[in-house]
C-alpha positions as CSV (number, residue, x, y, z in Angstrom):
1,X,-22.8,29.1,-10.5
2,X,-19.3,29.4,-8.7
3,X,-18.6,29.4,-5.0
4,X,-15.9,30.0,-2.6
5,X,-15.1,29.5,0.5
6,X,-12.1,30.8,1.8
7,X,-10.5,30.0,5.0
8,X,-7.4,32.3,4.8
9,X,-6.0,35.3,3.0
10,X,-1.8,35.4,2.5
11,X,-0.2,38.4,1.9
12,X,3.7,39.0,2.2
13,X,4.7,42.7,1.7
14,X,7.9,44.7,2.5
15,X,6.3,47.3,4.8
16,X,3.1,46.8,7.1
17,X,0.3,48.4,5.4
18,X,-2.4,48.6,7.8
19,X,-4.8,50.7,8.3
20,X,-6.5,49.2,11.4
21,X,-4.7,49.0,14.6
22,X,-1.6,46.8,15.2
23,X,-1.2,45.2,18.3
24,X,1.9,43.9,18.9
25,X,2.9,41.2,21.6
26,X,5.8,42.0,23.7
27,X,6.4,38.4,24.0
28,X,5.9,36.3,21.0
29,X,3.7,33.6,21.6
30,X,5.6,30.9,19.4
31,X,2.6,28.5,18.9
32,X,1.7,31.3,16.3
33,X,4.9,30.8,14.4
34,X,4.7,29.3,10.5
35,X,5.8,26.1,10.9
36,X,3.1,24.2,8.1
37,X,3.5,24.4,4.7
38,X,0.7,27.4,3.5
39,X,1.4,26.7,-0.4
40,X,3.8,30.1,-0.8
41,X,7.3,30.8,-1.3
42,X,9.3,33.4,-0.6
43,X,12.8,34.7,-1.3
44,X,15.6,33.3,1.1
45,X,19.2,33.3,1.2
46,X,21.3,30.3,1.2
47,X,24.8,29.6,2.6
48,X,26.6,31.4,-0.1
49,X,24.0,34.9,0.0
50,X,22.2,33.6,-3.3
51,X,18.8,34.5,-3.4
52,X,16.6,31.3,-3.7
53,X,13.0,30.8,-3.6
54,X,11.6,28.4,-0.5
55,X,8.4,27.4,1.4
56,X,7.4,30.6,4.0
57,X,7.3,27.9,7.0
58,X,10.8,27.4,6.0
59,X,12.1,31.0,6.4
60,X,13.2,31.6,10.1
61,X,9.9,33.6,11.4
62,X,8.3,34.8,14.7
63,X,4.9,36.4,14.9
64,X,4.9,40.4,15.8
65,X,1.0,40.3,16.4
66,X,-2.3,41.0,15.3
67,X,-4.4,43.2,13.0
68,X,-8.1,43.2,14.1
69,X,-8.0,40.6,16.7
70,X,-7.4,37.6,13.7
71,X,-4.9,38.1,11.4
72,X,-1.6,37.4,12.6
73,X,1.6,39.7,11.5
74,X,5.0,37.3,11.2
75,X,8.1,38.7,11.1
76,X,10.6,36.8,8.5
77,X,14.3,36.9,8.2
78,X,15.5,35.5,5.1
79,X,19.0,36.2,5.9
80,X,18.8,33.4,8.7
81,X,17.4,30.9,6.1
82,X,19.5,27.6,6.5
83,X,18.3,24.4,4.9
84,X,19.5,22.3,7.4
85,X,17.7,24.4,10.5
86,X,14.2,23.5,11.4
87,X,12.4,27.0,11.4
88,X,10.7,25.7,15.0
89,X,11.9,28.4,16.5
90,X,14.6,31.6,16.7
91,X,17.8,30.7,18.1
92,X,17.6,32.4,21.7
93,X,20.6,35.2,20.9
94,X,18.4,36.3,17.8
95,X,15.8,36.6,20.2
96,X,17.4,38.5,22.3
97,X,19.1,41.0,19.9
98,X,15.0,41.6,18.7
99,X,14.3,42.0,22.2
100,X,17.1,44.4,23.3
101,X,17.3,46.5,20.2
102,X,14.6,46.6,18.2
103,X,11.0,45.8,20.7
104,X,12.1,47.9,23.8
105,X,13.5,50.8,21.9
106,X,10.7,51.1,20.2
107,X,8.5,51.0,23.1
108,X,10.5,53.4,24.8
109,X,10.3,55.8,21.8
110,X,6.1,55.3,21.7
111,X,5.6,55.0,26.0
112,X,8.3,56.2,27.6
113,X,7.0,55.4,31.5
114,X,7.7,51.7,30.7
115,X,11.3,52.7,31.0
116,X,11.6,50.8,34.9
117,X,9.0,48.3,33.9
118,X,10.5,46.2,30.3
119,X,12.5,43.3,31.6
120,X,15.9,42.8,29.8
121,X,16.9,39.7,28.2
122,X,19.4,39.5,30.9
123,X,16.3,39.3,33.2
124,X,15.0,36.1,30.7
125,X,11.9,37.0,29.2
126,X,11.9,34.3,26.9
């Protein structure tokens, strides 16, 4: 007789496949960014744009947000992988370029009447 108990599912995927709802946080709450070792690896890129193979808590990552109330999304950017970085945190000028061209376009785009109401980063919301 075999039994499991499993604490945690990992899945890494190019796209976001859901089918439940996505709900994403405007502002990332860091203390849900990998920072512990979860036993995967990924591809990265080092210094010279090889491809190399590396922990996940290693990859510079921030969380987008969460599927169902538990599972947590995390964005991951291989490209800013640099072995002598610790992957605490995004450097605040990455945060910002997110911020100001990817998360309030695309809030714009899905509720426009936020238009007066989304702080720039200018306006420091991290």
């Amino acid at each position: 007789d075999v039994t499991r108990d499993l604490d945690s599912v990992i899945g890494v995927s190019d796209t976001l496949p859901y089918t439940s709802t996505l709900s994403i946080w405007p502002l990332s709450p860091f203390r849900e960014t990998l920072r512990k070792d979860n036993h995967v690896k990924s591809h990265a890129y080092d210094s010279q744009s090889a491809e190399v193979q590396v922990p996940m808590h290693k990859i510079p990552n921030m969380p987008l947000g969460k599927v169902q109330q538990r599972h947590v999304v995390r964005i991951f950017f291989p490209r800013l992988y640099n072995a002598q970085w610790p992957v605490d945190r995004l450097p605040q000028d990455k945060l910002a370029l997110i911020y100001d061209r990817c998360f309030c376009p695309m809030m714009l785009e899905i509720v426009p009447e936020l238009r007066d109401m989304l702080p720039t980063c200018s306006q420091g919301p991290f």
